[in-house]
C-alpha positions as CSV (number, residue, x, y, z in Angstrom):
1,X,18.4,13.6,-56.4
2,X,17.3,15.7,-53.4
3,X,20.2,15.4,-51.0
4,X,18.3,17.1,-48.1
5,X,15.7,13.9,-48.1
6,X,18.8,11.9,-47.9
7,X,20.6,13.8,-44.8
8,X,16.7,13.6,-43.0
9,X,16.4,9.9,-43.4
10,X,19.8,8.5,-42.3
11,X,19.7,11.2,-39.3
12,X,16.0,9.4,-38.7
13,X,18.2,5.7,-38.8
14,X,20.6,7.3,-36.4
15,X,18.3,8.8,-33.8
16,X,16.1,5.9,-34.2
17,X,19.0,3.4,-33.5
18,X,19.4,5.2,-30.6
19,X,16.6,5.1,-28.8
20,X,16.6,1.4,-29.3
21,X,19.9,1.0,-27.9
22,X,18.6,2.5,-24.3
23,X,16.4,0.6,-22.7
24,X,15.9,1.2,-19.0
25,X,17.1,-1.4,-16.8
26,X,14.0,-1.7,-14.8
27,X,12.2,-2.7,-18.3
28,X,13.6,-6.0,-17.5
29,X,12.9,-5.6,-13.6
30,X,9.8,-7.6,-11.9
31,X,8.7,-8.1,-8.7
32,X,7.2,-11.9,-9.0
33,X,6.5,-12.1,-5.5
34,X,5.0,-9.7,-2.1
35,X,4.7,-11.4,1.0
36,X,3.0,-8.3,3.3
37,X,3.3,-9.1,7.2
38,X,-0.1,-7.7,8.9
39,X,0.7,-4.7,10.5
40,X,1.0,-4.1,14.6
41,X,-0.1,-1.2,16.4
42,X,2.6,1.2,14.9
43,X,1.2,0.0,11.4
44,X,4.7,-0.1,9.6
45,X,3.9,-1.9,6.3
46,X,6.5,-4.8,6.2
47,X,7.0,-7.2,2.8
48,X,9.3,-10.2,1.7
49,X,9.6,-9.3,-1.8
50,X,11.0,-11.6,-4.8
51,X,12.5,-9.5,-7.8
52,X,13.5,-10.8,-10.9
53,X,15.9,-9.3,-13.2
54,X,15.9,-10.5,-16.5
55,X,18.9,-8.0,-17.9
56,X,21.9,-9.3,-19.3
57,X,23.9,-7.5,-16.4
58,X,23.4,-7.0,-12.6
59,X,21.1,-4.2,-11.1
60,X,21.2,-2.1,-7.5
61,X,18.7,0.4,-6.1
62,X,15.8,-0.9,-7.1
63,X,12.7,1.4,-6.6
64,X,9.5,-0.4,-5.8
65,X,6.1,1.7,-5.8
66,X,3.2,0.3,-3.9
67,X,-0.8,2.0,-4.0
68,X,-3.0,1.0,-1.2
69,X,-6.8,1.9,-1.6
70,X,-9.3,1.7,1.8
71,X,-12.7,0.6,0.2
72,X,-14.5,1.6,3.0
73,X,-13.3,5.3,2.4
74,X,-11.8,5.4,-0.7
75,X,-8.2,6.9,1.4
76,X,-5.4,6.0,-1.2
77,X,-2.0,5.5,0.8
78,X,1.4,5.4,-2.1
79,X,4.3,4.1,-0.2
80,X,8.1,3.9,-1.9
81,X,11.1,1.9,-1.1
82,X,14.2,2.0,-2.4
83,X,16.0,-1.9,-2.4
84,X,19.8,-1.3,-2.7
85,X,21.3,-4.7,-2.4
86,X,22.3,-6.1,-5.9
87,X,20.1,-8.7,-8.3
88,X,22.0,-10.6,-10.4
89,X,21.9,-11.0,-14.1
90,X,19.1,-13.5,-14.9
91,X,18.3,-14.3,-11.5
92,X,15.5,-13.7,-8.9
93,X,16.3,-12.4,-4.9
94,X,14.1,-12.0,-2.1
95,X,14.5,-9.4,0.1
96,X,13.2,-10.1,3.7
97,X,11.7,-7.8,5.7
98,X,11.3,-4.4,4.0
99,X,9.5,-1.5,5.8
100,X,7.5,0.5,3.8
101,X,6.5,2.9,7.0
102,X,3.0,3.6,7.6
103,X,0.0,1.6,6.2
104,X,-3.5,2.6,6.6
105,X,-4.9,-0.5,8.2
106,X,-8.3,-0.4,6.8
107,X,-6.4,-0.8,3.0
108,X,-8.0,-3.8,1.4
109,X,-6.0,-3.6,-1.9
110,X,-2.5,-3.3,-3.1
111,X,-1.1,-2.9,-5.8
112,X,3.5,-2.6,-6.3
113,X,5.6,-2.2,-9.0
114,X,9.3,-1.7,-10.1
115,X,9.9,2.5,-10.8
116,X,13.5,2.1,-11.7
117,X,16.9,-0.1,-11.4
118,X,20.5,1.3,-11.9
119,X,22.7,-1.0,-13.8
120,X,25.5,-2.2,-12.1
């Protein structure tokens, strides 16, 4: 028997096992919901946003990425915000009223997303 092919294969199990084991929090992590407020002269982007978490366990600091694109000129704005107040296990929170700063106001299109989430 070739003990080396042995020792390779259960350290494959054991590195592979771990990987599995560490998901990132913000896999679980949505944002279901933006509500933008059209912006005034000083063109601060402001959202309501609905998150989801779908962990097992409570999650902070959740970073939201958001990509704005002007049609007209093609300018491409990327805003991020950092939410810090806590989401529950299994639950969904809105967050009212979150300044994203400066928003090009000729963006026609927006795309946002969750970066990250620490467990708490």
């Amino acid at each position: 028997m070739n003990r080396g092919a042995g020792v390779i294969a259960i350290a494959g199990l054991l590195v592979a096992g771990t990987a599995a084991g560490a998901a990132e929090p913000a896999d679980a992590v949505k944002l279901v919901k933006e509500v933008w407020k059209k912006p005034g002269r000083n063109n601060i982007g402001v959202a309501d946003l609905t998150i989801s978490n779908g962990n097992p366990f409570a999650v902070k600091d959740v970073k939201i990425k958001c990509v704005f694109t002007a049609a007209a000129t093609g300018k491409v704005t990327e805003l991020q915000q950092s939410i810090p107040g806590p989401v529950k296990a299994m639950a969904e929170q809105t967050f009212r009223k979150v300044s994203f700063g400066f928003i090009d106001t000729r963006a026609e299109q927006g795309a946002c997303q969750v970066l990250a989430a620490t467990r708490i």
